[in-house]
C-alpha positions as CSV (number, residue, x, y, z in Angstrom):
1,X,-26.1,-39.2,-9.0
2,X,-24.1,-42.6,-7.6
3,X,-24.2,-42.4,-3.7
4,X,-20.3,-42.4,-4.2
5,X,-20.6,-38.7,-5.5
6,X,-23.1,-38.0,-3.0
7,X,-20.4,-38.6,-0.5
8,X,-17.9,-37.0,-1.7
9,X,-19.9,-33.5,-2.4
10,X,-21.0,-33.6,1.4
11,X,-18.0,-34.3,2.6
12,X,-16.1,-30.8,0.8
13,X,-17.2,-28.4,3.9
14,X,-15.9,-31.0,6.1
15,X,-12.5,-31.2,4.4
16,X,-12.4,-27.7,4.0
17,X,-12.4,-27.4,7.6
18,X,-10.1,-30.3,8.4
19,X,-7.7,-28.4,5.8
20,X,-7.8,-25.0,8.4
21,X,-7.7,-26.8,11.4
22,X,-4.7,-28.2,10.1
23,X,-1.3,-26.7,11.2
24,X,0.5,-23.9,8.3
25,X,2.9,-21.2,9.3
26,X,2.1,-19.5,6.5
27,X,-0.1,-16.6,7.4
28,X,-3.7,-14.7,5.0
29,X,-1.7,-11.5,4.2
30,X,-4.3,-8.3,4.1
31,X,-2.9,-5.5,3.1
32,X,-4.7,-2.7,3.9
33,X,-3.8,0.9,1.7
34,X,-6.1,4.4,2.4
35,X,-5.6,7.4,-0.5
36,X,-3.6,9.7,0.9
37,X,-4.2,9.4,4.4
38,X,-1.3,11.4,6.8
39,X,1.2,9.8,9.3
40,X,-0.6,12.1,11.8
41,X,-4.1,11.8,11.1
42,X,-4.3,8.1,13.0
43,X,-4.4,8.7,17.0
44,X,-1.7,6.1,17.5
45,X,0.8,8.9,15.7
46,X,-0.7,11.7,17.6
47,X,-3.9,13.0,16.3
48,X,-5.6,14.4,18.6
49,X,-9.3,15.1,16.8
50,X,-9.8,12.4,14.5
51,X,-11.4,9.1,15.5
52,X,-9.7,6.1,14.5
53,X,-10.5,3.5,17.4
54,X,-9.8,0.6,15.3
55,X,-6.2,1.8,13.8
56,X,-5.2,2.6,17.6
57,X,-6.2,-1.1,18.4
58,X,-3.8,-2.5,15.6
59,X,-1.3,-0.5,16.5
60,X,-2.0,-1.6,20.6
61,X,-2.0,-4.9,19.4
62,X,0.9,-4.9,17.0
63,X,3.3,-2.9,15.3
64,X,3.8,0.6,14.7
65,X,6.4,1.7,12.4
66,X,7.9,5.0,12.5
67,X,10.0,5.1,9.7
68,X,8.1,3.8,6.6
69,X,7.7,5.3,3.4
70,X,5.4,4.9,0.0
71,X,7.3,4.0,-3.2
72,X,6.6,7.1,-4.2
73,X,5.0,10.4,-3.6
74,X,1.6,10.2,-5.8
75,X,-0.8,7.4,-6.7
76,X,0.7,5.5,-9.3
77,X,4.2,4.8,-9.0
78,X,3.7,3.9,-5.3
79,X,1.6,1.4,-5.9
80,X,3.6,0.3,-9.0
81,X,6.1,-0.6,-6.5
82,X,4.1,-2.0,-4.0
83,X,3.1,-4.7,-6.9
84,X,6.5,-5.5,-8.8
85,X,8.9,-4.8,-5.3
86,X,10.7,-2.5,-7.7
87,X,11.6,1.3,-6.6
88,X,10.9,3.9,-9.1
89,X,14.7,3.9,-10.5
90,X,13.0,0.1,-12.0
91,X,9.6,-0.2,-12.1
92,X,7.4,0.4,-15.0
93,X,5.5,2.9,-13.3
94,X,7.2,5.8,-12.5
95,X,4.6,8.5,-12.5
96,X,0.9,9.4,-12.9
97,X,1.5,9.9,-16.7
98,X,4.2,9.1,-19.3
99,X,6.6,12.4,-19.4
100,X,7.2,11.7,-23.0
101,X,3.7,10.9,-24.1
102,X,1.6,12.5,-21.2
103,X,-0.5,8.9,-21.1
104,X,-0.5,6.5,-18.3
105,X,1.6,3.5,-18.5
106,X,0.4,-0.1,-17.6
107,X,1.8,-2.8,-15.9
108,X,4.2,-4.4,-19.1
109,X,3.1,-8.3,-19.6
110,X,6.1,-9.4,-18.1
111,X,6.0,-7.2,-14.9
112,X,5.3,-10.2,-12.2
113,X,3.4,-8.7,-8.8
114,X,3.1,-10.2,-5.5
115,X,0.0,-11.9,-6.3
116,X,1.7,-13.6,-9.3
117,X,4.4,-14.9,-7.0
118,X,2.0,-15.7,-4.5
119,X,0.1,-17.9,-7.2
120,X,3.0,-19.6,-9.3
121,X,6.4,-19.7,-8.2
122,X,8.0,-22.7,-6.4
123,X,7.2,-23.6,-2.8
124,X,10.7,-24.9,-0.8
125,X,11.5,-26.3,-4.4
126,X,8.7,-27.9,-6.0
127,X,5.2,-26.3,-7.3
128,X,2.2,-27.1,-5.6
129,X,-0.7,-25.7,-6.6
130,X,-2.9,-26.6,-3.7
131,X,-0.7,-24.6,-1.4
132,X,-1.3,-21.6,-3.9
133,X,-2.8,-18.2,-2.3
134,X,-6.2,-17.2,-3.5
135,X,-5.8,-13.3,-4.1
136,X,-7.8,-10.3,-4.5
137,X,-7.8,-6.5,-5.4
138,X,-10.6,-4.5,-4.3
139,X,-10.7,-0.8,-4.5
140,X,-8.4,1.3,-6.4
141,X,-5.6,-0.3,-9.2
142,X,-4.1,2.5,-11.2
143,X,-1.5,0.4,-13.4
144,X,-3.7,-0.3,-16.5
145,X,-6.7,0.9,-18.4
146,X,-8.9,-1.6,-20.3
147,X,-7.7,-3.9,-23.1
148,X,-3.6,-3.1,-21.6
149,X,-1.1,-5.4,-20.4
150,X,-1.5,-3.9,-16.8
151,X,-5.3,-5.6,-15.7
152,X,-5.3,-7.3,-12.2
153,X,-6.8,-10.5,-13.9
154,X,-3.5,-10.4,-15.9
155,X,-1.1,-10.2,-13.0
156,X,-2.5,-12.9,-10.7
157,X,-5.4,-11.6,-8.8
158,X,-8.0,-14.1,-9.0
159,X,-11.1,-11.2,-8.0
160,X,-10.7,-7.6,-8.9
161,X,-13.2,-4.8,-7.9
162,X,-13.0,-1.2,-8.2
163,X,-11.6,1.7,-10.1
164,X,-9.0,0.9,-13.0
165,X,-7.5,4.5,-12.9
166,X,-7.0,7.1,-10.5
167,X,-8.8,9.9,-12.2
168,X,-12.1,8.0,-12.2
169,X,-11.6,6.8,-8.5
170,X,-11.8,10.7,-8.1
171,X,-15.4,10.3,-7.8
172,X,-17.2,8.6,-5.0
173,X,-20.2,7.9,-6.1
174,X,-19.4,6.5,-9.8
175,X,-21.8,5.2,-12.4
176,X,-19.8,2.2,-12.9
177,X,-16.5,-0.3,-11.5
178,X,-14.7,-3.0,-13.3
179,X,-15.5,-6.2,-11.7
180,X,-12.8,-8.6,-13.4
181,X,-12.8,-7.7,-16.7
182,X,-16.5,-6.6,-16.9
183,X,-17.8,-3.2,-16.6
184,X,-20.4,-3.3,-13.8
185,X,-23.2,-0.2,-13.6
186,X,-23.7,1.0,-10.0
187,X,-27.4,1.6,-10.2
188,X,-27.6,3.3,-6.9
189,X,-26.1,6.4,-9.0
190,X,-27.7,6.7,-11.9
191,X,-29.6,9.6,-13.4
192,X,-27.5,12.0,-10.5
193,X,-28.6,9.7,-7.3
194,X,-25.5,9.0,-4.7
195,X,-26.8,5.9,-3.0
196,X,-23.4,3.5,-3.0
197,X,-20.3,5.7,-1.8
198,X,-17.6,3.4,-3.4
199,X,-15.5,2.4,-0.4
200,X,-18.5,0.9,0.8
201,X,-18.8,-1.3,-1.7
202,X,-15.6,-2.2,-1.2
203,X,-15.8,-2.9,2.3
204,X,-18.8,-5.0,1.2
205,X,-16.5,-7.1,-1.2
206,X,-13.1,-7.3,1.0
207,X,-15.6,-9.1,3.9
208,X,-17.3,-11.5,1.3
209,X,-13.4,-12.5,-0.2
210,X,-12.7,-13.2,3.7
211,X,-15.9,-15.3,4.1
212,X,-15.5,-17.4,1.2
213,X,-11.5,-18.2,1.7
214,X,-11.4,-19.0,4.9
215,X,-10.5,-22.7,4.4
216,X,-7.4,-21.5,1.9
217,X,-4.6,-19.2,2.2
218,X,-4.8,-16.0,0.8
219,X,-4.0,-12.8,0.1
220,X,-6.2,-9.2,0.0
221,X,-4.9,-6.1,-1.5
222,X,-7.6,-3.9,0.0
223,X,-7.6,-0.2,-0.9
224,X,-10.6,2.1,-0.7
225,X,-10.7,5.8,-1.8
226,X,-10.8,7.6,1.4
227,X,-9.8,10.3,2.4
228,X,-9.0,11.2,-1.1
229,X,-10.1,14.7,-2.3
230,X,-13.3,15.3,-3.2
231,X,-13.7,15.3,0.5
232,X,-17.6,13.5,0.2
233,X,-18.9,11.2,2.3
234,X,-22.2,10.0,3.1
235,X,-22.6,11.2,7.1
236,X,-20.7,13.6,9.0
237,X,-20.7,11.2,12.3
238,X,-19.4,12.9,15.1
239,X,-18.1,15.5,13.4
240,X,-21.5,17.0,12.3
241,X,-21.1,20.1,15.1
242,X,-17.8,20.4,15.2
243,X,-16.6,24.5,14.6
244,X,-14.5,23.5,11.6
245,X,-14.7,24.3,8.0
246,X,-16.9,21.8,5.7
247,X,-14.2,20.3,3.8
248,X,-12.1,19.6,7.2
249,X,-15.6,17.9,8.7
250,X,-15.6,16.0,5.9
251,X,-11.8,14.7,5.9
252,X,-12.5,13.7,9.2
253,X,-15.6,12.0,8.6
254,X,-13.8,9.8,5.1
255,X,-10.8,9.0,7.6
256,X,-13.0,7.6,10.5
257,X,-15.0,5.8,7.7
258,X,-11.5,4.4,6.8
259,X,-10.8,3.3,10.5
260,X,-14.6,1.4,10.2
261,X,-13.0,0.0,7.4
262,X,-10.2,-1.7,8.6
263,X,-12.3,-2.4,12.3
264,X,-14.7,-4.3,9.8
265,X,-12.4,-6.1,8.6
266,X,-10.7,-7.4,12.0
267,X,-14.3,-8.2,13.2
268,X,-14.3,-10.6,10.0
269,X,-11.5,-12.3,10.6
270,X,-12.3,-12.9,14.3
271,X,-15.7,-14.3,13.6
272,X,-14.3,-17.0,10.7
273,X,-11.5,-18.0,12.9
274,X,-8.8,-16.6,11.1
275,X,-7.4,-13.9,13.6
276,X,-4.6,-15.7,15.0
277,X,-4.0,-16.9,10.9
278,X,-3.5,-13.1,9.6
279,X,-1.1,-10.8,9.4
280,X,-2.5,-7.1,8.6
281,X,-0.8,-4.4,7.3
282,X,-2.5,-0.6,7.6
283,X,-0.8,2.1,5.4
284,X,-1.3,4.9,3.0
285,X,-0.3,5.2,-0.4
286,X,1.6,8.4,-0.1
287,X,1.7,11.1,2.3
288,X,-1.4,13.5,3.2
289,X,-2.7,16.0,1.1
290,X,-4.5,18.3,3.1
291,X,-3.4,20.2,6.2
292,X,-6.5,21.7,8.1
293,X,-5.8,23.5,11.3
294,X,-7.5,21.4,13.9
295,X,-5.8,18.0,12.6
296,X,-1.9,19.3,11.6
297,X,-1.9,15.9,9.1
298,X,1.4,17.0,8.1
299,X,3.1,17.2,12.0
300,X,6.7,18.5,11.5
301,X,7.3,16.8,7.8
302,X,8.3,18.9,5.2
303,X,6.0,19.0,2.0
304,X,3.1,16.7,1.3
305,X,2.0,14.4,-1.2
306,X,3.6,15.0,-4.7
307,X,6.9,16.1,-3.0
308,X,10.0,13.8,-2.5
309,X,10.7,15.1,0.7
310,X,9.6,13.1,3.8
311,X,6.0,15.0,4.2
312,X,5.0,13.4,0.6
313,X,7.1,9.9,0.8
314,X,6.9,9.1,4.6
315,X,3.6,7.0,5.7
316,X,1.4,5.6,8.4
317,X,2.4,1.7,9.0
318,X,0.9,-1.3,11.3
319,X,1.5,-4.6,11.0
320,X,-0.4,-7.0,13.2
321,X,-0.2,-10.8,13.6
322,X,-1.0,-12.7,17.2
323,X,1.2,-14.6,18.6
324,X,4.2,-13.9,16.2
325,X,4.2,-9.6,16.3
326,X,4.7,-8.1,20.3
327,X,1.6,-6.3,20.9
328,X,2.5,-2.6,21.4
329,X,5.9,-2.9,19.8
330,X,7.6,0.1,17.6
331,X,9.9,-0.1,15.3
332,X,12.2,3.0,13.6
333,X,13.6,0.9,11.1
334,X,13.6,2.6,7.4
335,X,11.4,0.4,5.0
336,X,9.5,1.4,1.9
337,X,6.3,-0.9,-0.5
338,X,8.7,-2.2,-2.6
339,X,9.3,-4.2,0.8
340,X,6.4,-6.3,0.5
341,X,6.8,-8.6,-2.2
342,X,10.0,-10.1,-0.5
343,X,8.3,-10.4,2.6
344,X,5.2,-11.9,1.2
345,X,6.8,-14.6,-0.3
346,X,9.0,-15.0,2.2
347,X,6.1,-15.4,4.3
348,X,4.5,-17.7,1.8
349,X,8.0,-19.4,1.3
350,X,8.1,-19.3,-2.1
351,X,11.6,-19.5,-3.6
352,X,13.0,-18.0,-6.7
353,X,12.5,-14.1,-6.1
354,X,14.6,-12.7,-8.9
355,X,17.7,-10.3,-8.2
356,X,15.2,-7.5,-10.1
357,X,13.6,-6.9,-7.1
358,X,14.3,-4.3,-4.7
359,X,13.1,-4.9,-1.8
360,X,14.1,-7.4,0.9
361,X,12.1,-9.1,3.7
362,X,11.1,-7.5,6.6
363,X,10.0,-10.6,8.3
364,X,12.9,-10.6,11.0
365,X,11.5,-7.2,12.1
366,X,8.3,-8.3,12.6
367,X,9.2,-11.0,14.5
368,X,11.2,-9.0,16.8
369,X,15.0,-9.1,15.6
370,X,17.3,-6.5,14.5
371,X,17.8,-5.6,10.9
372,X,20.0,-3.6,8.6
373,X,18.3,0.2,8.8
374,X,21.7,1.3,6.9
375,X,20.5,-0.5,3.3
376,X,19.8,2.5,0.7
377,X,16.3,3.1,0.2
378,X,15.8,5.0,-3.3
379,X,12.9,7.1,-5.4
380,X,13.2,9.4,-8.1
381,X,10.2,12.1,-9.2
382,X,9.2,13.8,-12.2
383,X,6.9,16.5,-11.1
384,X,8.5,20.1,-10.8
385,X,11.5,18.3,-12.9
386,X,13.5,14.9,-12.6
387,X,14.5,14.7,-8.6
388,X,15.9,12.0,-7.1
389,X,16.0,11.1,-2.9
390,X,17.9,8.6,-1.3
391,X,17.9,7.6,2.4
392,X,20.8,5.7,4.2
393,X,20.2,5.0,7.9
394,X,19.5,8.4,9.7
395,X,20.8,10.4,6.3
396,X,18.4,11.5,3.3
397,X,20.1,13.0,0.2
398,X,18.1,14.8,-2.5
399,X,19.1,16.1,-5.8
400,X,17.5,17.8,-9.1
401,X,18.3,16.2,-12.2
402,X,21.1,13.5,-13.2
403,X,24.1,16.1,-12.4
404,X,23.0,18.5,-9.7
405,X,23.9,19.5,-6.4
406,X,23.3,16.9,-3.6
407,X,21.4,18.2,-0.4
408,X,21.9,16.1,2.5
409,X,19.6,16.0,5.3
410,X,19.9,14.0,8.9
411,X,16.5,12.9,9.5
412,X,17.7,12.5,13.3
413,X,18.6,15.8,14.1
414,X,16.4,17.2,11.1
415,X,13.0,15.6,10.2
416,X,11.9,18.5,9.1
417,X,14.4,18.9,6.5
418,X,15.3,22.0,6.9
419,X,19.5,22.7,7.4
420,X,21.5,21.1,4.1
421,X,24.3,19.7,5.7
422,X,25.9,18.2,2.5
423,X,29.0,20.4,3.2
424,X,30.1,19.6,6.7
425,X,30.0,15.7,5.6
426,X,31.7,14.8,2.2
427,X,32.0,11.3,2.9
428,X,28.3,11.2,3.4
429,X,27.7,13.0,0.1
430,X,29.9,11.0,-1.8
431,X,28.7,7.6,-0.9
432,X,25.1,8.9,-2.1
433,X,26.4,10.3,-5.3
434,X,28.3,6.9,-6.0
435,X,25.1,5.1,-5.2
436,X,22.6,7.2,-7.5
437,X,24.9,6.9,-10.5
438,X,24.2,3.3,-10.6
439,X,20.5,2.7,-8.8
440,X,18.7,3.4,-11.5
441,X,17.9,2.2,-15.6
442,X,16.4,4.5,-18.1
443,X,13.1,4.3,-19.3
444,X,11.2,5.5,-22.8
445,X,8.3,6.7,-20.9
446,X,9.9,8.8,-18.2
447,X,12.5,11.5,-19.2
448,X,15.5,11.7,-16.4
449,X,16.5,15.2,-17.2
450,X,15.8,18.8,-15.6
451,X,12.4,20.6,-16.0
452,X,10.7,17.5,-17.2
């Protein structure tokens, strides 16, 4: 080898680190997602029983929002619009399964995710590649089985670990994941041994990703599969004596595994320097599924997840960032997954975000300044029959099928949902029902009509 090249090999981990030393507004976006984790299970919202020391600190240290919501009730669809920053009137994804074929839909070729726009479109007019994000899925996709157009690799996630579908990621100690497009035997559970809980291996993955991007901006779609039912999990911790039933010992024990999570991750990005560099969002992907006594997960929401009313829709949200989020700040305005793409790329400062897109940037609400909390936010359901929900400022409208009566709710006065109000306000009602006929487009695998 020429003494030219010898150079210029040692020199890369010097350059690397010139590179981050150098100055880029452009935050690492993590975005952290627990399976159907409550609002009120995190002690920041309330909980008083439940451990999560680590959650508390983001929120001490950040942002806690009030008022923000899944793009939809169940697995799926919410994180369908979480990727494309479509709402469920748009995106491909609108439900678990198909209502006209009963199979799961993938991501269509042409669906474009965050990561995708993190990766390719034009930055303040011109591509560069070398300001490109390096990207990541670890833990649980949902929007594409093998050999479909809906594989992370496909939509602009250079790494991908975890569970392709939601009814293997039921299991938490599985005989295999998909590690890119490769189907990797966990050999710590073969032959009907439980040795590698899969959100540890996760965990394991996100803080390796961390570690070998830290001289490039990038971006970490981290979701384990905790505190998803079955409630397993590989120590009780403190809740070992605790006079509760098994299976509420056990929640406890997956969401304080979940808080280690996310305090494992923080630790990372303190020791590599890249603290100050990151912005974090913690959520769930829908609302909690499981009420036990001593924890009240639900708090005073109506339904839970798999329900379009604000106990299935409405989740846990904190968004850190030093230096650029006010530590301890809350915010109550209304924003929903389909959110992010916009304010990743705004973040990013990509141009070119088509008008398909939902969602806007909440970026001026992180950074302190006053938003629009009027601006419709929109889902639609097809468990228990085609429903659709609607929220505009403090007012959320639901209705069952294309036609039917619309039932108004004022989340101010009401977050329980529990007085319909649509009569005393026909102004209200109206502007909702002019909205809805025009929010949403058909689609061949969804049916939008009653009892299906």
């Amino acid at each position: 080898m020429k003494r030219r090249d010898l150079l210029r090999l040692s020199a890369v981990p010097f350059l690397g680190a010139a590179r981050a030393q150098q100055p880029d507004a452009r935050p690492n976006i993590v975005f952290i997602m627990a399976d159907d984790m409550g609002v009120y299970d995190l002690g920041c919202y309330g909980q008083k029983h439940i451990r999560t020391p680590h959650m508390d600190r983001v929120a001490a240290e950040g942002m806690r929002f009030t008022d923000c919501y899944a793009g939809a009730s169940v697995c799926a669809p919410a994180r369908s619009t979480l990727m494309t920053g479509q709402h469920t009137g748009h995106t491909t994804v609108r439900a678990n399964a198909s209502t006209a074929t009963g199979r799961r839909v993938p991501l269509r070729q042409d669906d474009k995710t965050v990561a995708e726009f993190l990766k390719g479109p034009e930055w303040r007019g011109s591509f560069d590649e070398e300001r490109a994000y390096k990207t990541a899925v670890i833990g649980k996709w949902g929007l594409g089985e093998p050999g479909t157009t809906g594989l992370p690799n496909d939509h602009g996630f250079d790494e991908w670990y975890g569970f392709l579908n939601q009814q293997h990621a039921h299991s938490h100690y599985p005989l295999y994941l998909w590690r890119n497009k490769t189907r990797e035997p966990i050999k710590g559970n073969s032959h009907g041994a439980r040795r590698e809980y899969a959100s540890d291996l996760f965990e394991r993955e996100a803080l390796y990703f961390i570690d070998r991007h830290r001289y490039e901006p990038f971006f970490l779609y981290f979701t384990p599969t905790v505190p998803h039912a079955k409630f397993e999990v590989p120590d009780l911790g403190p809740y070992a004596n605790e006079p509760w039933p098994e299976e509420a010992k056990n929640y406890a024990a997956m969401v304080t595994r979940m808080d280690r999570y996310v305090g494992s991750i923080m630790a990372k990005l303190k020791e590599t320097g890249l603290d100050e560099r990151t912005l974090v969002f913690v959520t769930s992907d829908n609302g909690g599924t499981s009420d036990f006594k001593p924890f009240n997960t639900w708090g005073p929401l109506r339904g839970q997840k798999g329900a379009i009313y604000e106990g299935g829709l409405r989740v846990p949200m904190l968004a850190r960032w030093p230096g650029k989020i006010q530590p301890g700040s809350v915010s109550s305005m209304p924003w929903a997954f389909y959110d992010l793409l916009p304010t990743a790329a705004d973040l990013a400062e990509v141009r070119g975000i088509p008008r398909t897109v939902d969602g806007i940037s909440i970026v001026p609400t992180l950074l302190g300044k006053q938003q629009n909390t009027d601006r419709p936010l929109y889902w639609e359901q097809y468990s228990g029959g085609f429903q659709q929900a609607v929220r505009m400022g403090r007012w959320k409208g639901i209705r069952k099928g294309l036609d039917g009566p619309l039932v108004l709710y004022d989340l101010a006065a009401d977050i329980g949902e529990t007085k319909d109000i649509a009569s005393a306000n026909p102004a209200i009602v109206r502007k909702m029902v002019d909205y809805l006929a025009t929010c949403r487009t058909d689609s061949p695998d969804y049916l939008a009509v009653p009892g299906r």
